[in-house]
N, C-alpha and C positions, 0 to 999 in steps of 0.2 A: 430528603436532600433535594435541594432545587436543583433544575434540569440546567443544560450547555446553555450561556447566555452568548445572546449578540448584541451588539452594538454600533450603528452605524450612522452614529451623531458627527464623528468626524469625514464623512465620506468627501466632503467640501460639494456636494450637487445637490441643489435645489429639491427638497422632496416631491414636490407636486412633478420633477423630471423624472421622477428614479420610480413613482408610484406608473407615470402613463409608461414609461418601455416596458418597465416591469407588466404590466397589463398587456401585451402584446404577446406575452407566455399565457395567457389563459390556455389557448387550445391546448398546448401540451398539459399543464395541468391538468387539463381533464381526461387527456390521454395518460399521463400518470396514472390519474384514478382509476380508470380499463384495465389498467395491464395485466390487473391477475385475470381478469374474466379471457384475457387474451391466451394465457400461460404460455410456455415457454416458446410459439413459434413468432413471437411479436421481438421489433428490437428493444425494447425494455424488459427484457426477459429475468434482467437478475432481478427484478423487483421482486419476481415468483419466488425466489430462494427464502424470504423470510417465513414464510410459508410452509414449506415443501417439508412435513414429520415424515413424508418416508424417504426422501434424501436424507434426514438428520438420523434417522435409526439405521440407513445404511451408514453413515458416516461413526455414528457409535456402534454398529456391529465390529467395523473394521478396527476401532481406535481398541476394542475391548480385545479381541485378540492378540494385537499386538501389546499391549498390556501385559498380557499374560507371558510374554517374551522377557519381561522385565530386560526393558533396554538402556542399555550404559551410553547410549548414544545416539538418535536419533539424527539421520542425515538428509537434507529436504535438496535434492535435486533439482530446477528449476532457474529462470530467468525469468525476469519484467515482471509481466504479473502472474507468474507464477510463482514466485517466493516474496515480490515487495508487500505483501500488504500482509504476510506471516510475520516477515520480519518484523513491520511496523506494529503489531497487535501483541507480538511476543516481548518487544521493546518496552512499548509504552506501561504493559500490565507489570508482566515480571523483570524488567529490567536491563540495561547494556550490559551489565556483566552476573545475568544469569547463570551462566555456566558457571563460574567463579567459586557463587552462593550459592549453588545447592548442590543435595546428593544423590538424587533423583537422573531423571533421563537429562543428560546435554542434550543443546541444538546445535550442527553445524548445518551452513550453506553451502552447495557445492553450485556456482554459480557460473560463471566465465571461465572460461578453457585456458586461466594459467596455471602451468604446469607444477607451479613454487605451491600455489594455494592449494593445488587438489594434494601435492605431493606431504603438505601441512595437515589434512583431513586424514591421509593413509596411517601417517604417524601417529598417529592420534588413535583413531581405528582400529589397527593392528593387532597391538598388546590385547586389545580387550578380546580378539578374535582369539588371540591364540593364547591365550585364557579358558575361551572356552567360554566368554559370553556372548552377549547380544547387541548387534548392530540392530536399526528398521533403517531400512534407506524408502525413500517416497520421490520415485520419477513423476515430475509432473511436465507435461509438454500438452497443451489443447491442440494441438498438429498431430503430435505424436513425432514431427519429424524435425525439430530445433537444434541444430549443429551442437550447439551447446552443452544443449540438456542431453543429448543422445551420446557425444564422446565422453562425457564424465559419466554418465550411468553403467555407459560398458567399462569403464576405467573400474567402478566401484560394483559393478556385478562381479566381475570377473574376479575380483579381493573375495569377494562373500564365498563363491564355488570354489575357492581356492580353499577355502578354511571351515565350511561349513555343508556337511550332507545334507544337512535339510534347510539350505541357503534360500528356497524360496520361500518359506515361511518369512521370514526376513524383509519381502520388499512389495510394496504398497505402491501401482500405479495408477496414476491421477490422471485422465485425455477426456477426447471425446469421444464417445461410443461408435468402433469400428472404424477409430484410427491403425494408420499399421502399427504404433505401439501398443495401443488396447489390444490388438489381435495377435501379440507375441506374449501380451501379457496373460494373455487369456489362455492361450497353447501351453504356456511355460506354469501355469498355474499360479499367480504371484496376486495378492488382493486388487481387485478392482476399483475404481470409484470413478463415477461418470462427470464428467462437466457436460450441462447443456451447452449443444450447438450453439447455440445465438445468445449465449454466453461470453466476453470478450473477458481476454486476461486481464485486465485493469479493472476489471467489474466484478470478477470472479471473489473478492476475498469472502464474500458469504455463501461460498458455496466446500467443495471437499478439497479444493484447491487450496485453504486455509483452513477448513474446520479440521479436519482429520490431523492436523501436524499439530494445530493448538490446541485440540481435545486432547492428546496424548502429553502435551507436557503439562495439564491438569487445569488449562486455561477453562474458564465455565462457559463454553460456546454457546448456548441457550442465553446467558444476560447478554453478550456480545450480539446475538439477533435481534431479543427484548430492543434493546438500545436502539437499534435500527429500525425496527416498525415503530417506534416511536417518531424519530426523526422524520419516517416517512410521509407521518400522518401529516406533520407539520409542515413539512415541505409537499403536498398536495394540497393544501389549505387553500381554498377560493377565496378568503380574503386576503388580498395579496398585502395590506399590510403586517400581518401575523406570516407570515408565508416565508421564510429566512433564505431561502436557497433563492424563489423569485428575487426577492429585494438584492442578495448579495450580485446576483447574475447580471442585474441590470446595471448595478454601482461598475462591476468590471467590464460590463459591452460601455460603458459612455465613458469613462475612464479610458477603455482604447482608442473608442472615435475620436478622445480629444489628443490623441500621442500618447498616453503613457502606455508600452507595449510589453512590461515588465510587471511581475509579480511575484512580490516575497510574500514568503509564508515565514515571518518573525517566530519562530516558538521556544516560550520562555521557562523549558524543562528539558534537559541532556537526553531524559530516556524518547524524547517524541520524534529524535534528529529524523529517524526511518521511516516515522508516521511521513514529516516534509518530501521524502524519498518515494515513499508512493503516491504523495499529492503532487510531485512534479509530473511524474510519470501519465498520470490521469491526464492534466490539465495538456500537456505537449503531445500525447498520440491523438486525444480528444480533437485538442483543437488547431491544430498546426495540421493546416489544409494545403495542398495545390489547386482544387480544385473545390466549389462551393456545391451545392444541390443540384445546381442546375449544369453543371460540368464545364462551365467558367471559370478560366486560369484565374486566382486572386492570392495566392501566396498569404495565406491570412495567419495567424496565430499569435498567443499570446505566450510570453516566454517566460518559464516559471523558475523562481530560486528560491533556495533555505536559507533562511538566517537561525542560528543558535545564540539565544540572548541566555548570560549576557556575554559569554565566550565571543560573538562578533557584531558588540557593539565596540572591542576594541580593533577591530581589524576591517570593518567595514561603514561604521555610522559614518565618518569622514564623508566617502563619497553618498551614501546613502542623506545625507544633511545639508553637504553642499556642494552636492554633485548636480545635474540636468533633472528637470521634472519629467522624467519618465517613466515612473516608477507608481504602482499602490503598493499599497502595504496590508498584511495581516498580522494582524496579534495575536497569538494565541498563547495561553497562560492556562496554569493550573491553581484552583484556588486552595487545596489543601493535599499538600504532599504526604508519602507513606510516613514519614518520620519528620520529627524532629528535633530541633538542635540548637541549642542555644550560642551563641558568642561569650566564651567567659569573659568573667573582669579580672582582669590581669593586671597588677601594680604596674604600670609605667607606659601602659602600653595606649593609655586613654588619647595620645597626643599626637598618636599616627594618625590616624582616622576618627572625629569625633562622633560621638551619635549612634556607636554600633555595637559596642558593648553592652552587655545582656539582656542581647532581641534576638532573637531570632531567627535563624539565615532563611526562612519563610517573609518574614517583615522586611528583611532586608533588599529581599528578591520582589518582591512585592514595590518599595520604594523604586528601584530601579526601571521595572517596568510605567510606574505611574511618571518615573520621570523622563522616560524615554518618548512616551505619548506629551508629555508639555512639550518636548525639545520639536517632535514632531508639528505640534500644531502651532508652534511661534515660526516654524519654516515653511509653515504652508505647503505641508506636505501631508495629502489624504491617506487617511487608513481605516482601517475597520477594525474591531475588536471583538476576543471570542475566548470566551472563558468556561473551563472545562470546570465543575464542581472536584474530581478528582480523577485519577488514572486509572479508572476500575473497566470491565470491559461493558457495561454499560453506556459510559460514555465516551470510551473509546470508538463502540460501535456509532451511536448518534454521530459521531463526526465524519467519522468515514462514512454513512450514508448521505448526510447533507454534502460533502463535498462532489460525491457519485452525483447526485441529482444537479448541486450547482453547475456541474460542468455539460451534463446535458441540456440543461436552461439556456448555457451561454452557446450549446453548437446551434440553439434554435436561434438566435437573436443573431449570430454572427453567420447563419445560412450555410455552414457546413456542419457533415454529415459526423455526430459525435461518437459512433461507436464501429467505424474503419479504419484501420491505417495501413493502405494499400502503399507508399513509399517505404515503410520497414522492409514491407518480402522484396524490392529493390536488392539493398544487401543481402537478404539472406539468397534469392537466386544469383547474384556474382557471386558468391563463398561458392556455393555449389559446383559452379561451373567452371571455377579455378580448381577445386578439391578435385575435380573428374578431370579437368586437365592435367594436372600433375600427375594421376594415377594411371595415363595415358603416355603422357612422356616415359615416364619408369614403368612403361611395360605391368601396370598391374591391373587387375580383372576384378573386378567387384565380388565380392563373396553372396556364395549362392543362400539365401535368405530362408535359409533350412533349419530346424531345431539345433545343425548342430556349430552351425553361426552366428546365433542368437544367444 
């Protein structure tokens, strides 16, 4: 099967421009090519992860134990990129309504601290505890100390000891080595798994941050890497017209310099919505700067959205068509779905709609997208094009690695720094210091950080 295609006939930029910015990433490129001789204490550290067999046999020691739990429910604790790019791997392979279709381990997310969603997980949970089967729950936090992830983990540790004597077999902590949750994890006895330090959570999905949660629902983690050293090669590639991540990186730095400051990610299959959810994520902590390299206020970033085609091509092409040019666009399509399905021929029915009757909703979906791109390029409006051969985790993983690299390509061109984001801990220290305020007002005393508060 032929590999992820690109295409970037319609970018509307002169090639001889898009080849010289694009050549202005040599150096990194070649710093790409270092990085493993680097390993993990360089900022290109995830690149090490495709790599790392004894990260991966610790990540299958752990997944094979809890296996052995046979679990009715697997619950992935976690925020940003600590559960987006599970979800989007989980999506894209086995599907949005996974759970639904199998009889194997469910996935829940227990993600954001509303109380209706986690109180919907418990329900869920419950019965099967007091049963007498098995939950895995998997805190993952690279702090170790995320408001989020740490109230829902005590909310659902405290379910598990409630119903369960040997509740710590049960739960599988994901940080950084000699965070204070690694260090309770470690006390309390509960599986381990390390994220490298100079590791960032948007970067994390090939590491135990997602391998551990997608080996356990039987996802094939090993094609999912395959996929990405593949990608990587290509996107290291010193000829920079072979080089997909240069080229795209360059199409979106002159693309901003000329005003469009907006970026859809078009994708033309329901199960990828989550894949667009971690490529937001990437693209906005990446590049949504105050500050450039040089510690010059520039307010810089490009601002990213999803489009699900062809669900909103009826609720957004309007402005998307003839709305302001400030906009690029990506396509991205799947060339052969899990299944297929034909359109019967139905006596009477030929005169709704001509032309659709016994094809294919593949051919159909197919037409739509080729005529979404004409509509586009009669409005003079650029985009790029990216087609996945199919949803396997092969090329699941190639996409998610090329997107990782294109967005450090573009923190290099647009001179800020792509793997901090020191305005996020903004919020999280105001949460904190209201949470201690209030506990101050109401007279209460932090609990003593003892085995038997944990």
């Amino acid at each position: 099967m032929k590999d992820t295609e690109f295409s970037f006939g319609d970018a509307m930029i002169p090639q001889q421009r898009i080849l010289e910015t694009a050549e202005r990433l040599r150096p990194e490129i070649r710093n790409m090519a270092n990085a493993v001789s680097e390993g993990y204490e360089g900022d290109l550290a995830s690149l090490c992860l495709l790599d790392d067999r004894l990260m991966l046999g610790q990540v299958r020691q752990v997944i094979g134990k809890n296996l052995q739990l046979k679990p009715v429910y697997l619950v992935v604790v976690g925020i940003g990129g600590s559960n987006l790019g599970t979800i989007a791997v989980q999506e894209a392979v086995l599907g949005k309504l996974y759970n639904q279709l199998t009889a194997s381990t469910r996935v829940l997310y227990a993600d954001t601290v509303d109380s209706d969603g986690i109180n919907n997980i418990i329900t869920l949970v419950k019965p099967v505890l007091e049963r007498e089967g098995n939950i895995v729950l998997n805190v993952i936090s690279k702090s170790g100390t995320t408001t989020e992830t740490i109230a829902n983990a005590e909310v659902l540790i405290d379910l598990l000891r409630r119903h369960k004597k040997d509740y710590k077999n049960c739960i599988s902590v994901t940080s950084d080595k000699d965070s204070e949750l690694w260090n309770i994890a470690v006390r309390e006895g509960f599986n381990v798994l390390e994220i490298p330090k100079k590791v960032g959570g948007r970067y994390s999905v090939f590491s135990p941050v997602s391998l551990f949660p997608l080996g356990l629902l039987g996802i094939n983690i090993e094609r999912l890497l395959d996929g990405a050293k593949s990608m990587k090669e290509a996107c290291i590639d010193t000829n920079i017209e072979k080089n997909p991540a240069a080229i795209s990186a360059a199409i979106r730095y002159l693309h901003y310099e000329g005003g469009k400051n907006i970026s859809d990610l078009f994708l033309f299959a329901n199960d990828l919505e989550s894949l667009g959810k971690w490529c937001r994520q990437l693209m906005a902590e990446s590049l949504g700067k105050e500050f450039n390299k040089k510690g010059k206020t520039v307010n810089i970033g490009i601002t990213p959205v999803i489009s699900i085609g062809s669900t909103d091509l009826h609720s957004m092409a309007q402005l998307y068509l003839g709305g302001p040019y400030d906009k690029f666009t990506t396509f991205l399509s799947v060339e052969n779905s899990n299944s297929h399905i034909n359109v019967p021929t139905l006596k009477g029915y030929s005169k709704l709609v001509y032309g659709i009757q016994g094809k294919s909703l593949e051919s159909i979906m197919s037409a739509i997208v080729e005529g979404t791109k004409a509509a586009f390029r009669k409005g003079r409006r650029p985009f790029m094009d990216v087609k996945l051969p199919c949803k396997s985790e092969y090329f699941i993983g190639q996409f998610l690695q090329f997107k990782m690299i294109e967005a450090i390509y573009l923190g290099n061109l647009l001179d800020v720094n792509p793997f901090d984001q020191p305005n996020v801990e903004s919020y999280k220290e105001e949460t904190r210091k209201i949470l201690h305020k209030n506990d101050t007002i109401y007279g209460k005393k932090p609990l003593d950080p003892s085995p038997e508060n944990n």
